[in-house]
N, C-alpha and C positions, 0 to 999 in steps of 0.2 A: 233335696238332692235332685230328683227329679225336674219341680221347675226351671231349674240352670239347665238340663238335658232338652227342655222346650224350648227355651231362649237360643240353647243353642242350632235347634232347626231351624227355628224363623232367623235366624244372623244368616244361615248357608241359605235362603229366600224358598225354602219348601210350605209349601202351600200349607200349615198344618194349623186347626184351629185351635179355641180355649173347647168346644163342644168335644171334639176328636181326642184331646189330651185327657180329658176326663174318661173319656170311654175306655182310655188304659188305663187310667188308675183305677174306675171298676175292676177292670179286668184281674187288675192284679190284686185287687181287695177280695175275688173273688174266687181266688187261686186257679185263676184258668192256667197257669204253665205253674209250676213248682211246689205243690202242694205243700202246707206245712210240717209234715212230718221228711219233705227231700227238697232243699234249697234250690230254687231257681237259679240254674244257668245264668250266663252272658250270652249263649245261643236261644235260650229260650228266649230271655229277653228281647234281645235281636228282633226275632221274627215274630214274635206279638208286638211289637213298640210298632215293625213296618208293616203291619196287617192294620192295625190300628189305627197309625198317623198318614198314611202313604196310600193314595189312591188311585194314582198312577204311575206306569211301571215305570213310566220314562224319566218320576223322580230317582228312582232308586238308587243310582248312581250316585247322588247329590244326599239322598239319607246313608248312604252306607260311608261317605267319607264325613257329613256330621258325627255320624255314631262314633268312630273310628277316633274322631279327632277328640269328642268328649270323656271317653272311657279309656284313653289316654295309650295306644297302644294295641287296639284288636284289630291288628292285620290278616288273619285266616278267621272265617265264621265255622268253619270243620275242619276235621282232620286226616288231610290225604294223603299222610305219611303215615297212616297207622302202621304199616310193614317194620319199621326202622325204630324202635325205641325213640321218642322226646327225648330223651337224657342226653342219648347220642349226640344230638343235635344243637345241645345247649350251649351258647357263645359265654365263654367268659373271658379267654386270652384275646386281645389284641396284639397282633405280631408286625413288628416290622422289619421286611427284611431288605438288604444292600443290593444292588444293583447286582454284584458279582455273584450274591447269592442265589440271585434270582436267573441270571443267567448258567448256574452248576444245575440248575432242578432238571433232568430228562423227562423229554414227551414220550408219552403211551404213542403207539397206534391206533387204530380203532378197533383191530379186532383185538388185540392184548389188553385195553380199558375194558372192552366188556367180558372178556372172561376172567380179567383180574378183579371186576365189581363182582363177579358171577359167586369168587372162591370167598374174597372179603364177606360177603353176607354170608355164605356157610360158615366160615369158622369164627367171626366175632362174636364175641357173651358179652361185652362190658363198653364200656364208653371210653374214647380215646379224647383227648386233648393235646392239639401241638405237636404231632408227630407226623410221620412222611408215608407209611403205611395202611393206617386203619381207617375206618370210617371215621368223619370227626370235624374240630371245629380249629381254628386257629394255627393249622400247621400248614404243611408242603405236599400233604395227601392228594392225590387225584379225587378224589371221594371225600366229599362234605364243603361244608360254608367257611367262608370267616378268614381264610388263611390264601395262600398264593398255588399255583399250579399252573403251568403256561398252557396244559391241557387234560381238564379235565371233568369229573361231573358231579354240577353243583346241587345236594340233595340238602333240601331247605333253605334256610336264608333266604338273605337277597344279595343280587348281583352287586359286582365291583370291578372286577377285572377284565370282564367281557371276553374273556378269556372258555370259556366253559363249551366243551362239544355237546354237551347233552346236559337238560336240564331233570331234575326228578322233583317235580312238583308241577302240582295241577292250580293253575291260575286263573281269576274270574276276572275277564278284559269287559271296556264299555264299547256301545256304540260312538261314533265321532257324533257328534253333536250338528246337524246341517241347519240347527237354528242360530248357531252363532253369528255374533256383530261383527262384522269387518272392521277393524279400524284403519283400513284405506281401502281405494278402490282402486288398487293397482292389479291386484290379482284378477280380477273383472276385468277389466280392459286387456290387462294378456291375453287370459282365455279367449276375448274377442275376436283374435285375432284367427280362431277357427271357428269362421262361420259359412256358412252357406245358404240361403236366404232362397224359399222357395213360399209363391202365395198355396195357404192351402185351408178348408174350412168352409163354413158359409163366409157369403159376401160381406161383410160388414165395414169398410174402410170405402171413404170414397175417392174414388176414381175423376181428379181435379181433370191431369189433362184432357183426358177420353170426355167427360161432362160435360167443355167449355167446346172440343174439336165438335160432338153429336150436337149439341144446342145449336152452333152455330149453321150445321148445315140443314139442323129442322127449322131455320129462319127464325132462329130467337124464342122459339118453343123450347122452354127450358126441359133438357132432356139428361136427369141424373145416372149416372153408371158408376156400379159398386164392383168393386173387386175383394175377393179375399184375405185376410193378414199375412202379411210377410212375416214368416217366423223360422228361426235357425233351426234346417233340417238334419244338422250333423248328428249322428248316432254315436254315442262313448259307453264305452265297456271301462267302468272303473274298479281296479281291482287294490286294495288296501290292505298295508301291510299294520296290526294291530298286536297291542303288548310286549311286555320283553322292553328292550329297547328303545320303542316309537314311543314311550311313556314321555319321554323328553321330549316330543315333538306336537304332542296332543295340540298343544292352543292352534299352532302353524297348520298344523293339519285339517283341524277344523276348520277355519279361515278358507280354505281352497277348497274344502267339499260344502260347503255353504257357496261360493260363487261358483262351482261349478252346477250345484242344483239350480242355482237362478239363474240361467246363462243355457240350458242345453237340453229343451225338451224332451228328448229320447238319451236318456240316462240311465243306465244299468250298473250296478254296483254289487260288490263282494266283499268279506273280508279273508285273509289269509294273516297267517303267521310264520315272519321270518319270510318261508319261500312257497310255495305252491304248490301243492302235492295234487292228492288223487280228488278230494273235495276243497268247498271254501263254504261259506257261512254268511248268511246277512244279519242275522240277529245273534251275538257276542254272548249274552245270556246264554243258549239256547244252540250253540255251537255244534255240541255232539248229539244232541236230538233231529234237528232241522239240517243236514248236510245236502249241499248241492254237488254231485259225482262234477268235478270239472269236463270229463268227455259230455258229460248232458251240458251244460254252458256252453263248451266248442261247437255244437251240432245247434244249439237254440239259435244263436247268433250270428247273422250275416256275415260275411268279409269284409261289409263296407261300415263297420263299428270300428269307431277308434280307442283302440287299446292304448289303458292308459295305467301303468302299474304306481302306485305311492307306495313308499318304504326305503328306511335306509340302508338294505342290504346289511346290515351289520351280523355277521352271525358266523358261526364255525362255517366252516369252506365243507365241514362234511355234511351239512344242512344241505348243502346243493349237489353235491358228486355222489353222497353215499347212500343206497337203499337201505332203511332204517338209522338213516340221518335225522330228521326231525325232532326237537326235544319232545312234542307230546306226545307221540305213537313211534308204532314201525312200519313208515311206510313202504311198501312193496319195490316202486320207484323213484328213482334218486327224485329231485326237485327241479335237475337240469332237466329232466326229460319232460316236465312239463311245459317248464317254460319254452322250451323250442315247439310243442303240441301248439301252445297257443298264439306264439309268436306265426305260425307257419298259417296260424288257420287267419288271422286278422295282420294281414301283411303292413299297415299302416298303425306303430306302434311306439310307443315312449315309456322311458322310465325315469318319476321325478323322485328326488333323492334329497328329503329333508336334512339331510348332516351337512357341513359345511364341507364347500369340495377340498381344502385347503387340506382335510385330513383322510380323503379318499386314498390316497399311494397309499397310506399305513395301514389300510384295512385289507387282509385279500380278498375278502368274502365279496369286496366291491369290487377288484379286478375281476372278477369271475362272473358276476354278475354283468359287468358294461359288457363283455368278452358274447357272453351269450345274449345280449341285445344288439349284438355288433355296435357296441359304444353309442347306442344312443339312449345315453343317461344323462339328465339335467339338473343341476341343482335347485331348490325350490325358494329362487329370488325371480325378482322381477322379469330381469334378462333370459335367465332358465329358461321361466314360463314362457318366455316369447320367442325364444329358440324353438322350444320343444312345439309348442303350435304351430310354429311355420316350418318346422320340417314336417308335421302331421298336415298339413294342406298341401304339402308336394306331389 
């Protein structure tokens, strides 16, 4: 069994040897996780197969979607719904319902969703299916996965509807990848298009005309002068919108923070989710350990950085207007009021918008978002790109 579980890492190109494979089947010859008298996990497994095969962290990404893809099915490594019975949770009805149907279902507000999730957990005992009330899987519930609700909140699963104000589930996002291959260099040439070209460094480039003007008037005494490298002094604050949603966008996305890293020496970056609250994150592991306060970023950062936000805006519109909007926490203030903090502090700013514009009117969360950029949102093709840099050089 196992050697198909090898094959299958070296297929996804993780570095993993015949020496290191062995060192796990010690391990487990040895009952380092599961002792013979209590059956070893899939979590045990898990994290001794990536202690064992995996020596750097920056595969991890890349072993945890082998693993996933071998064992045919393990999308959560723990359980962060312990609150909520599993049973609750369990999908078995697939429902589909009629247009007209779907237009009779009534929206909660926000504060009626959360004191009717508030009552739902006190008086439920038992597991629902299919129904419009209870916690559950397959129905017209505001509360639970699987089923339809024009607004409400999705606790387990996975998304469908995009439809959900609030999510309850805690999710492990990656880093974008800024080693990825381009497969054109159109994105590079956009970007180019904000540059600013200052010499600065030691001397190291020679200085032809200055060489040929001094030689000649040392009478032919060749007399060399070196000048410093010209190199693009523009400053970019990149701020990255990660998980949820952007899953669809990953490859597109990496593509443009791989040419932006080769392209823009003084390059600052973040991640965020959905919208921008009171912290942001550079390392997606490592998320709610490692938090950078966004007012510490505003005050690090000159005015003369170019703020540059990625993300498709897609999200409940109470993600941005309402404090204790955001699916992972409760934050204090709305996500509007950040983005105006930031927008106010680095006055030369864009926002590129991997979705296709074509369905931008159908989303509101993107009216609201261009609305607070004062409409300078771009979409992330070629044109976008070179919109959005030539209005960032104005």
């Amino acid at each position: 069994m196992l050697i198909d579980f090898f094959y299958t890492l070296r297929a996804a190109k993780l570095p993993v040897s015949v020496k290191e494979f062995l060192t796990l089947l010690e391990a487990l010859e040895a009952d380092v996780v599961g002792p013979r008298s209590d059956a070893c996990t899939i979590d045990d497994f898990y994290f001794l197969s990536r202690t064992a095969l995996v020596k750097d962290e920056k595969h991890f990404d890349k072993f945890d979607r082998a693993f996933a893809a071998y064992f045919k099915g393990v999308d959560m490594l723990a359980d962060f719904t312990k609150e909520i019975p599993q049973d609750w949770l369990r999908k078995v009805l697939e429902r589909e319902l009629t247009p007209e149907e779907k237009a009779a279902i009534e929206k909660m507000g926000w504060d009626e969703l959360m004191e009717t999730l508030k009552k739902r957990l006190e008086e439920q005992k038992e597991r629902h299916e299919g129904g419009s009330k209870w916690i559950g899987t397959g129905g017209t519930s505001p509360f639970g996965h699987g089923g339809y609700n024009p607004q409400g909140i999705r606790i387990g699963g996975k998304g469908g509807n995009k439809s959900a104000v609030k999510v309850w589930d805690q999710r492990a996002y990656r880093d974008y990848d800024d080693t990825q291959e381009l497969g054109t260099r159109n994105i590079k040439v956009a970007l180019r298009r904000l540059r600013r070209f200052a010499r600065e460094g030691h001397e190291l480039e020679l200085d032809l005309p200055d060489t040929i003007r001094s030689t000649a008037a040392n009478a032919g005494w060749l007399d060399i002068r070196m000048v410093p490298e010209r190199h693009n002094n523009v400053k970019v604050l990149l701020l990255m919108d990660v998980g949820g949603t952007m899953d669809e966008h990953i490859q597109r996305v990496e593509e443009l923070f791989s040419a932006v890293k080769s392209e823009f020496k003084h390059l600052e970056f973040y991640y965020f989710h959905n919208c921008v609250y009171d912290f942001m994150w550079k390392n997606n592991r490592r998320r709610f350990a490692e938090k950078f306060p966004t007012w510490d970023i505003i005050r690090k950062y000159n005015k003369d950085y170019k703020l540059i936000f990625v993300g498709d805006a897609t999200m409940s519109p109470y993600e941005i207007l309402q404090p204790g909007g955001s699916v992972e926490y409760n934050n204090e203030e709305a996500g509007a009021e950040w983005l105006q903090r930031l927008t106010h502090a680095f006055p030369k700013f864009a926002w590129i918008n991997p979705e296709p514009q074509g369905v931008w009117q159908y989303r509101q969360s993107i009216a609201v978002v261009q609305q607070l950029m004062s409409q300078r949102m771009y979409p992330l093709t070629l044109k976008g790109l070179e919109d959005a840099m030539r209005m960032l050089t104005k």
